[in-house]
N, C-alpha and C positions, 0 to 999 in steps of 0.2 A: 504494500500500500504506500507506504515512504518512499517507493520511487516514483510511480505513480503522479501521486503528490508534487514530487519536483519536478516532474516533465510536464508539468502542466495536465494532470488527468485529473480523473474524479476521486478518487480515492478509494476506488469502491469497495477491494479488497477480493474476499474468495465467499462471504455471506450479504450476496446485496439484494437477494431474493426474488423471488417469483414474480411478484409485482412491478418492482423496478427493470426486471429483465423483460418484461410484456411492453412496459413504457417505452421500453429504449429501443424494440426492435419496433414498433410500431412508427415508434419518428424517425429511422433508418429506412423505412419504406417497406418492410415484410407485413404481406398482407396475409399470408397463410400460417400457424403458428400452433403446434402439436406439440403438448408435451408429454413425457414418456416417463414412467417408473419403471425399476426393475424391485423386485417383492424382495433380493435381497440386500439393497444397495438404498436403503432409507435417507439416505443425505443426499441424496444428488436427483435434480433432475436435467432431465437430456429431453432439448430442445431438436424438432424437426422444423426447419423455418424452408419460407418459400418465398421471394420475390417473383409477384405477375406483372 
């Protein structure tokens, strides 16, 4: 995140969550936007995106 930080980013780090991850692809322009669980991998989810 500290680097981040100094380069001029958000800082967002590796927990910027679900929400802010929906916002940020939607103002990037991905209209289609799928998100994937695995039953045994609880910490992560895994984003399917699409630009049309």
């Amino acid at each position: 995140m500290t680097v981040s930080l100094s380069a001029g980013g958000m800082g967002l780090g590796a927990m910027w969550g679900e929400e802010k991850a929906l916002e940020m692809l939607r103002e990037a322009g991905f209209t289609s936007v799928e998100i994937k669980r695995l039953d045994h991998d609880f910490l992560n989810d895994y984003y399917i995106i699409k630009k049309n």
